[in-house]
N, C-alpha and C positions, 0 to 999 in steps of 0.2 A: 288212371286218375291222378297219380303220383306224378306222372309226367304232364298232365295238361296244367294240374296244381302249380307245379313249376316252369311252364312256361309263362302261364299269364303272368307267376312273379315278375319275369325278365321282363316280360312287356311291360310293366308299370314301371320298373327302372330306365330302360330306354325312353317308355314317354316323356318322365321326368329330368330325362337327362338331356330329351331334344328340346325340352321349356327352357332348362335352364341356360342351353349351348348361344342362344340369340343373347344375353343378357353378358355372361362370360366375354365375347367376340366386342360385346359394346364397350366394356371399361377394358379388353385391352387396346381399343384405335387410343382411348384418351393420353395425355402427357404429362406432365407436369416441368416447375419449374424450381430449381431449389441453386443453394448457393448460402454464403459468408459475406456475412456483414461485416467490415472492420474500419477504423478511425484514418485518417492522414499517417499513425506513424506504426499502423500494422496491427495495434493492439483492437482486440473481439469488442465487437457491443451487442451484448443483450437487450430485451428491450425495443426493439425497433419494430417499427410496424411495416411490415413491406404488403400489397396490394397489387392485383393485377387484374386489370379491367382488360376485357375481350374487345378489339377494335372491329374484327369480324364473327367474331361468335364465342359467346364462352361465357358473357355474363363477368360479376366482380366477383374475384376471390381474395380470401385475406389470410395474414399468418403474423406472427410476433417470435421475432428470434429468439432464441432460447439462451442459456449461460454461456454457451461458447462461442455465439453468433451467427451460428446457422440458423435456414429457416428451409420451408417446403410448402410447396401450393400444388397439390394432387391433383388430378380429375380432371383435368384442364384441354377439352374439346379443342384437337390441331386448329389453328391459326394465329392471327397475330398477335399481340398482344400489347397493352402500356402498362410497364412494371414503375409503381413507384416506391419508394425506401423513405420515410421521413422518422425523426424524432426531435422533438423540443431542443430549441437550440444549435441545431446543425444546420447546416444547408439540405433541403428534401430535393431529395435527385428523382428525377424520373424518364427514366429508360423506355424508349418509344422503337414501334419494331420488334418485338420480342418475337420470337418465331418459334411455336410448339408442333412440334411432328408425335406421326402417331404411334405409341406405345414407349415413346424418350423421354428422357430426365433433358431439360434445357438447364445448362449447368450457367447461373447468372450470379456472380460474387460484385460487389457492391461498398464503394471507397465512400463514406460521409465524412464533410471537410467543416470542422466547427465555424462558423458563419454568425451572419446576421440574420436573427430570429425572423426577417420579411423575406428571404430568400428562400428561392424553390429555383433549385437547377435543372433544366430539362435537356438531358443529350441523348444523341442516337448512337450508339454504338460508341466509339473510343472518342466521339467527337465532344470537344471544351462547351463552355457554358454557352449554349444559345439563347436562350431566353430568363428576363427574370422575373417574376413575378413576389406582389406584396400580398404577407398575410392579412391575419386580422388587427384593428386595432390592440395594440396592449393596452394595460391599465401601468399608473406610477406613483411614485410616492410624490405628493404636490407640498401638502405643508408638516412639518413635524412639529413638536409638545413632547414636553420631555413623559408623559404619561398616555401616549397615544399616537399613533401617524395614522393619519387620513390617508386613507388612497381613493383616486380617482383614477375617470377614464379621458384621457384626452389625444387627439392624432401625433404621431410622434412620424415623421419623414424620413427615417433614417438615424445610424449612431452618428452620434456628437462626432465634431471633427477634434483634434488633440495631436499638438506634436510627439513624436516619438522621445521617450526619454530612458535612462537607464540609471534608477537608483538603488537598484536591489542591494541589499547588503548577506553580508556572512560575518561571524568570528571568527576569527585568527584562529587557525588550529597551529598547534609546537608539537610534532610528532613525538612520540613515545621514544627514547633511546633503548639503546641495552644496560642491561642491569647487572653487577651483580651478585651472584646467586649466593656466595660466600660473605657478600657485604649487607644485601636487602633480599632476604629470602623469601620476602612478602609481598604480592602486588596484589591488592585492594582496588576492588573496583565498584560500584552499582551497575547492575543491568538495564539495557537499554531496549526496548521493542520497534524503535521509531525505525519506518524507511522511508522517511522524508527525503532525503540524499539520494537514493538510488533514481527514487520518479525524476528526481528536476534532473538531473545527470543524462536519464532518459530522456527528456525534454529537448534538451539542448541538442543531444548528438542528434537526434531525429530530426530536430531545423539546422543542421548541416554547422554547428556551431560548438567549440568545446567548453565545457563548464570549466569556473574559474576552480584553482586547486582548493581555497579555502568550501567552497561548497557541498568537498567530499568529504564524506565521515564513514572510512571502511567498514565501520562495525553495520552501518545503516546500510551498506551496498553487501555485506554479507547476511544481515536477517531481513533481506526482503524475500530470501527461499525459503521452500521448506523442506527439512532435509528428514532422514530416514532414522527418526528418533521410537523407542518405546513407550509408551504411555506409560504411565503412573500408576503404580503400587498400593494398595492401601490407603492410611490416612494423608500422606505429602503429596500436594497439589502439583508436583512435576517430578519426572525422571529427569537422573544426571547422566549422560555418556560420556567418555573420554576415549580421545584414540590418538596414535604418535606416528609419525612416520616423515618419510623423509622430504624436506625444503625443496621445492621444485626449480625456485630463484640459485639459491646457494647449495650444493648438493653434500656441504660439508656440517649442512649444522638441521637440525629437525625441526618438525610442527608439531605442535601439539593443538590439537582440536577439543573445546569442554561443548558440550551441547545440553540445553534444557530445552524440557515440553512440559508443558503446562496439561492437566486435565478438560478435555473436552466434553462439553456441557451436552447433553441434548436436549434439544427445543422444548420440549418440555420440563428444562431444567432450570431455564430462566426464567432468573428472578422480574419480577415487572420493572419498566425502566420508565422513569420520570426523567424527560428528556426538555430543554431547553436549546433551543439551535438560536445562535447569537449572530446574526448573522450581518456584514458588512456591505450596507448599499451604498457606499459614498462615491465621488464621481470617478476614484481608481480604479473602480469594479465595474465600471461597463462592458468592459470588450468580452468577448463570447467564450472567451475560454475562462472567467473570471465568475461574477455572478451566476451568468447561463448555466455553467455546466454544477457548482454547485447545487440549483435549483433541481436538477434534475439527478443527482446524486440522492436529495432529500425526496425524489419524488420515487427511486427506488426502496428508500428507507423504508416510506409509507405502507408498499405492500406484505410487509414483512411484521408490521404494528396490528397488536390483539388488543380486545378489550380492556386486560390488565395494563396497557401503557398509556404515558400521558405524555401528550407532545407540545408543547408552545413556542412560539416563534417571538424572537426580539429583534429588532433592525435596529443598526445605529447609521449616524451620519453626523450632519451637524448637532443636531441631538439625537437621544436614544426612545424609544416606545416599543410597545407590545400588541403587535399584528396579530396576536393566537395567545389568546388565555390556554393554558393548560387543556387541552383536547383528548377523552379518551381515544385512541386508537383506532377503535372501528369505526369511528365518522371519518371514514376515508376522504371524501369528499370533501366535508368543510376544512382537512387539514391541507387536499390538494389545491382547494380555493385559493386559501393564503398564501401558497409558495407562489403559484400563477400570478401573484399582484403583486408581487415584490421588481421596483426597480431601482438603478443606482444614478446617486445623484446627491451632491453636495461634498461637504470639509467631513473629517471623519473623527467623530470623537467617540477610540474603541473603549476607555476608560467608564464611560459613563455605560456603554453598552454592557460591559461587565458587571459593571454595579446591580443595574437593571435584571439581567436576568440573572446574577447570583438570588438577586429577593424575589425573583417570580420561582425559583428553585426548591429553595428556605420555606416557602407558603406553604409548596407541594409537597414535603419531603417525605419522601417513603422510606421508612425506617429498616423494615425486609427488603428494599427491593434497590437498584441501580439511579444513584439520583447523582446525574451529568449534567452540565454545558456544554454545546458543542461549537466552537467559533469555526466559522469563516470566514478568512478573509488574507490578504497579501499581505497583511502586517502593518500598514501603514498606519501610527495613528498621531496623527497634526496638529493636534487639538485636546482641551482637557489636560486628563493626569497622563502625563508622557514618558514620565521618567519611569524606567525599567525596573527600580529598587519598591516603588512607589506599588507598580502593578505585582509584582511579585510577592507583596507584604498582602494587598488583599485576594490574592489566589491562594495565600499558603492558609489564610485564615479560612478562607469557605474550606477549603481540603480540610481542615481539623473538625468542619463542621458536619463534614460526611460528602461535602458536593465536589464533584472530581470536574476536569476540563480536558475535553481534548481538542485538537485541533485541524482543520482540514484548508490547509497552505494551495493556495492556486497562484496561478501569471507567473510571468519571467522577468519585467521590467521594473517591479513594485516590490520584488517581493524582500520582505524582511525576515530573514532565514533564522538568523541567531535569536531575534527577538522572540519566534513562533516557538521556536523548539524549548526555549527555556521556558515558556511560563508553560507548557506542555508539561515540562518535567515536572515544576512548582506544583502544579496540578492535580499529580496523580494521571496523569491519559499519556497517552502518544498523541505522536505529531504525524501526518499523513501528509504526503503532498499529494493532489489531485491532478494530474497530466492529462489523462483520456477520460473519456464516460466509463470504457474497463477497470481502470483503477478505482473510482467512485465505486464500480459494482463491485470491485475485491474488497475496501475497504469496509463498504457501511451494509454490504448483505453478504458477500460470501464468509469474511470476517468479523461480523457485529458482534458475536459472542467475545470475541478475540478484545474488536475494537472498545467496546463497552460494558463487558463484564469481569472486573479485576476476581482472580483467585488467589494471588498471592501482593502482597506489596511491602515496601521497603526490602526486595530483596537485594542484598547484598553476596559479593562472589571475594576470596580470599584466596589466594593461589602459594602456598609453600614448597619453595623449590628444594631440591637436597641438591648440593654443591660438589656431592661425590658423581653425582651425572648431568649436572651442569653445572658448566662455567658463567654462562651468562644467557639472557632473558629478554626479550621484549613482546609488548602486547602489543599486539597488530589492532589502533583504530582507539575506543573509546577513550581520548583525550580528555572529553569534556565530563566524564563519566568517573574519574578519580578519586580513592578518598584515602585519606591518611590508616596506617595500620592501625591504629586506635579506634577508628569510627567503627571499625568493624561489629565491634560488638557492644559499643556505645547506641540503646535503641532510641534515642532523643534525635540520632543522625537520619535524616530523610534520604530515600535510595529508590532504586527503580520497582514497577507493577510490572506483572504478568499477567494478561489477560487469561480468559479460558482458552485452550487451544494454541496459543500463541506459543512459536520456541525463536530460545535466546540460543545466539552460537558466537563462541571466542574464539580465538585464534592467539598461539603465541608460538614465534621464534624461539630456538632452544639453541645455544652455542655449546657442543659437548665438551668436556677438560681436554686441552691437549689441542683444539683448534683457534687458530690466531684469527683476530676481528679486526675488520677497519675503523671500531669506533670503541675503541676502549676508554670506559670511565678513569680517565685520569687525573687526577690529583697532584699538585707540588705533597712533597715531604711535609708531615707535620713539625713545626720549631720546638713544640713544649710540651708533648707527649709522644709516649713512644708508641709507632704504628700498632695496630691490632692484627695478628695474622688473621688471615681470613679462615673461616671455616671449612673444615675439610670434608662435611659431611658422614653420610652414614652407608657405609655399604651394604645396604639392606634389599636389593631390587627396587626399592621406591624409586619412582622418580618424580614425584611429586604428590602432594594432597592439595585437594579439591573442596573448600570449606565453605558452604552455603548459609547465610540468616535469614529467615523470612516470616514476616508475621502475615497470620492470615487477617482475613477484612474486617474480622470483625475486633481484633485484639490486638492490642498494644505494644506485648509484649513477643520479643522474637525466639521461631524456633531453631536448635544448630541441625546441622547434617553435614557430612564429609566422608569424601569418596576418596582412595589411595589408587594410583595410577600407575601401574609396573613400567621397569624401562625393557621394551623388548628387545629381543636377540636382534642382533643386525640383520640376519636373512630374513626376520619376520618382518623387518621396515617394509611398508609398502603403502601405496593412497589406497584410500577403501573410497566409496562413493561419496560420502561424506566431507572427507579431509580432501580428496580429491577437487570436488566442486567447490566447497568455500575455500581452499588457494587459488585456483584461478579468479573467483572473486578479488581475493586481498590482492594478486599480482593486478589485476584489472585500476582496480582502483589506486596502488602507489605509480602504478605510470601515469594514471588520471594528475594526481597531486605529483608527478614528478620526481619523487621520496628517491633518496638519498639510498634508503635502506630494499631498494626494487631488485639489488645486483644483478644476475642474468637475467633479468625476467623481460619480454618482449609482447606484444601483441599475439604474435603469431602463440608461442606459448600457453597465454590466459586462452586463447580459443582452443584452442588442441585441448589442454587439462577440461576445459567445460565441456567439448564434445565428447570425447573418452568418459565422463563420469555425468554424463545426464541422467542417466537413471529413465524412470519411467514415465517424467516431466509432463503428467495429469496436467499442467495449466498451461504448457506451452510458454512460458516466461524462461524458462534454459536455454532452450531454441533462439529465445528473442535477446537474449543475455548474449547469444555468439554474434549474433547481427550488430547487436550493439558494439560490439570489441572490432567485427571489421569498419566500423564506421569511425571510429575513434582510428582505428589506426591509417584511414585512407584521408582522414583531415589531419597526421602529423606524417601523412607520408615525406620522404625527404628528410626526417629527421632521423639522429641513429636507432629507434626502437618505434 
């Protein structure tokens, strides 16, 4: 009985195994088709809706790339197939021919080229654009009121024609010299988070073009990574690192690397954000890489907005008005309405647009929670209050009033670099430049806590050198970022935010006693007193303090901290991953600007130091950081570096 008991088992597993064996045989003939999404100059887009309609069988199937810009369409019955890739703003490609065999992955990666919002590319295999076809009508901005813009819908044939022009501007950067250390054992700086500098740098070398020297702001081409800092302790909103080791350029004189991380919020830690996006339609912002891709920047924001937030939308142009009263957050739809009907057109008066939505801000102001402006736009502004002293006086007064600014810098032919970055700083925000739809998605969703939730502000960095272990000093980069020894602890002095998550990282030359420089602060003889010898320092192992002030958001008043920094044995000099990757950075960047202060440093160099120290490069921007170095160096090929 034991035995037939256990046979009929088996037989009910075999039956059920001969049902399930016809069903198993069917998903595996099926295929699929997967692949990477990525922009013109390499960088990932999430977001994308790619689709693949069976031309012989197989029905439509659909997928949306994910954060890194892959995507996958499973189950897909062998035969042909039409893959198409489209998202707002780009040119929608569609790939005719697709070929699914059975039981393969069809490996199809996918180049979208920012475009004219009427285009749909359709090619067959490697082949250029065959055919073009027109979307739908848009809707535009027809008449504006300084309390309102109408939009309609009307046929629109194409973008405006416009000759090529080139007025972008930059500030004058005066590089940092050597200092020192026995003369000015102090170098005073405020911190910076902007990597506005590094995108358009990126921009340029990617259209096969070098950015001007004034453009580059190393500190900004150094904190666009993220480098391998500890989190924060207790009650201080960031950890300080310090590390030394030895000058890759000069092999006679050291680095010293300070690195801050700010505390990392989680989602459930943010505060609600009353948000104001000021956005610039006038007729500079047509081209596809300008408005377009803002709008879709903001249309990633959206998915990311809860009920506790409030969004509104202001447009300027010739005059300014308010497209979106204050909108909670989960009316997703009616906030995605108003970005879809925004077009550009007209003089641009950014002054009034300011105004505007500083008081739709002021209305809404959340006392607990993140209450921002967010401009958009190239800078230009033609019209109205123009003058830079003028705009800086009312950004610094909404900032006292709790409403911070920051900025999101698009185009290359418009844009006003110097102007964006300062009322950024006035502000209380950073400055972003916007290059790809990836950058958009790092800035305003992988970064929003970063980009729009300050943990620390006015903080201030204080660097005290001892002259027993250096000779002489220089801060690689934040020029524009200087403040007298005095501001330091004067809290009336305005200085840089830290968002959540966000890290600041310095860099300083170190000349030891006993090595000779090409750039010595020299001085004639004084006539009518007698010289002051210099300080001799302290032979204590210090080799320098690290003196931080920071007031938190909600207070006034600054708190101190300071870190002492040993001078290591010479066999312990070495790059750590840290000091190793932001030098290649700084060398990157003084061959960008040309500097004086680059001595052996080379192309070949900054790529070597960044490959050797990538580390574990989670976002793939290290990898794109070396592409970028061979490309700068194949457009100065011929020259000596």
């Amino acid at each position: 009985m034991r035995s037939l008991r256990a046979l009929g088992v088996w037989s009910l597993v075999v039956f059920f195994l001969c049902i399930a064996a016809p069903a198993t045989f069917t998903l595996a003939e099926n295929g699929s088709i997967e692949g990477r999404v990525t922009d013109s100059s390499g960088g990932v887009m999430p977001g994308v809706t790619v689709t693949a309609r069976g031309t012989t069988a197989g029905g439509e199937h659909r997928a949306v790339t994910g954060a890194n810009g892959t995507y996958r369409l499973p189950g897909l019955p062998p035969g042909r197939y039409q893959v198409r890739a489209e998202l707002s703003g780009f040119k929608t490609v569609t790939m005719v021919d697709v070929s699914v065999t059975s039981g393969a992955a069809t490996k199809l990666n996918v180049v979208l080229e920012l475009g004219k919002l009427e285009d749909t590319v359709v090619v067959s295999g490697a082949t250029q654009v065959v055919q073009t076809q027109r979307a739908a009508t848009p809707t535009y901005v027809t008449r504006n009121t300084l309390d309102h813009i109408e939009v309609t819908s009307r046929p629109r044939y194409g973008w405006p024609s416009y000759p090529p022009r080139n007025t972008r501007s930059f500030d004058k950067i005066t590089e940092n010299r050597f200092l020192k250390a026995g003369d000015q054992p102090l170098s005073t700086f405020s911190v910076d988070v902007d990597t506005a500098s590094y995108a358009f740098a990126r921009r340029m070398l990617s259209s096969g073009r070098l950015p001007q020297k004034d453009a580059i702001r190393i500190e900004e081409l150094i904190n666009y990574f993220r480098y391998e800092y500890p989190n924060p302790k207790g009650d201080v909103p960031f950890s300080v690192t310090t590390d030394v080791g030895p000058c890759p350029w000069n092999r006679q004189h050291l680095l010293a690397h300070i690195g801050l991380q700010a505390r990392r919020l989680d989602r459930r830690e943010t505060p609600p954000r009353n948000l104001v996006f000021l956005l610039d339609v006038s007729g500079s912002m047509q081209p596809p890489d300008k408005l377009p891709l803002i709008k879709q920047a903001m249309q990633l924001l959206v998915n990311d907005l809860t009920a506790r937030d409030k969004v509104g939308i202001v447009v300027y142009a010739t005059a300014a008005g308010v497209i979106l009263e204050p909108t909670a957050g989960d009316q997703k739809e009616r906030i995605r309405d108003a970005i879809d009907r925004l077009h550009a057109n007209g003089s641009t008066n950014g002054a009034d647009g300011l105004a505007t939505a500083y008081r739709l801000a002021r209305h809404h102001l959340d006392r607990e929670g993140v209450n921002r402006v967010i401009l958009g736009t190239d800078g230009d502004f033609n019209t109205g209050m123009v003058e830079r002293g003028d705009l800086v006086q009312l950004i610094e007064r909404e900032r006292k009033a709790g409403i911070g600014l920051s900025i999101l810098g698009v185009g290359t032919d418009n844009l006003k670099d110097g102007l964006l970055e300062q009322l950024a700083d006035k502000g209380n925000g950073n400055y972003a430049y916007l290059d790809t739809f990836e950058e958009a998605y790092k800035v305003l969703v992988r970064q929003a806590s970063a980009t729009l939730v300050t943990v620390a502000k006015d903080v201030k960095l204080q660097v005290e050198f001892n002259p027993a272990y250096v000779a002489a000093y220089r801060l690689i980069g934040y020029e524009d970022r200087a403040l007298a020894a005095e501001d330091f602890k004067d809290d009336r002095k305005d200085a840089g935010e830290i968002g959540a998550g966000h890290s600041v990282t310095a860099l300083y030359e170190i000349v030891p006693p006993g090595v000779s420089r090409d750039d010595p602060a020299v001085v004639d003889d004084l006539k009518y007193q007698q010289p002051r010898p210099l300080a001799a320092g302290v032979k204590n192992g210090e080799l320098m303090t690290v003196k931080l002030r920071y007031k938190r958001p909600d207070s006034d008043t600054s708190v101190p901290l300071e870190v002492v920094t040993r001078m290591p044995a010479r066999e312990e000099l070495r790059l750590t991953e840290n000091l190793g990757f932001s030098a290649a950075v700084a060398a990157f960047g003084m061959l960008l600007r040309e500097s004086s202060y680059s001595g052996d440093a080379t192309w070949r160099l900054a790529a070597d130091l960044a490959e050797q120290h990538r580390g574990s490069d989670r976002d793939g921007y290290r990898a794109q950081f070396v592409r970028l170095v061979e490309m700068a160096a194949a457009l100065t090929r011929g020259h000596d570096k």
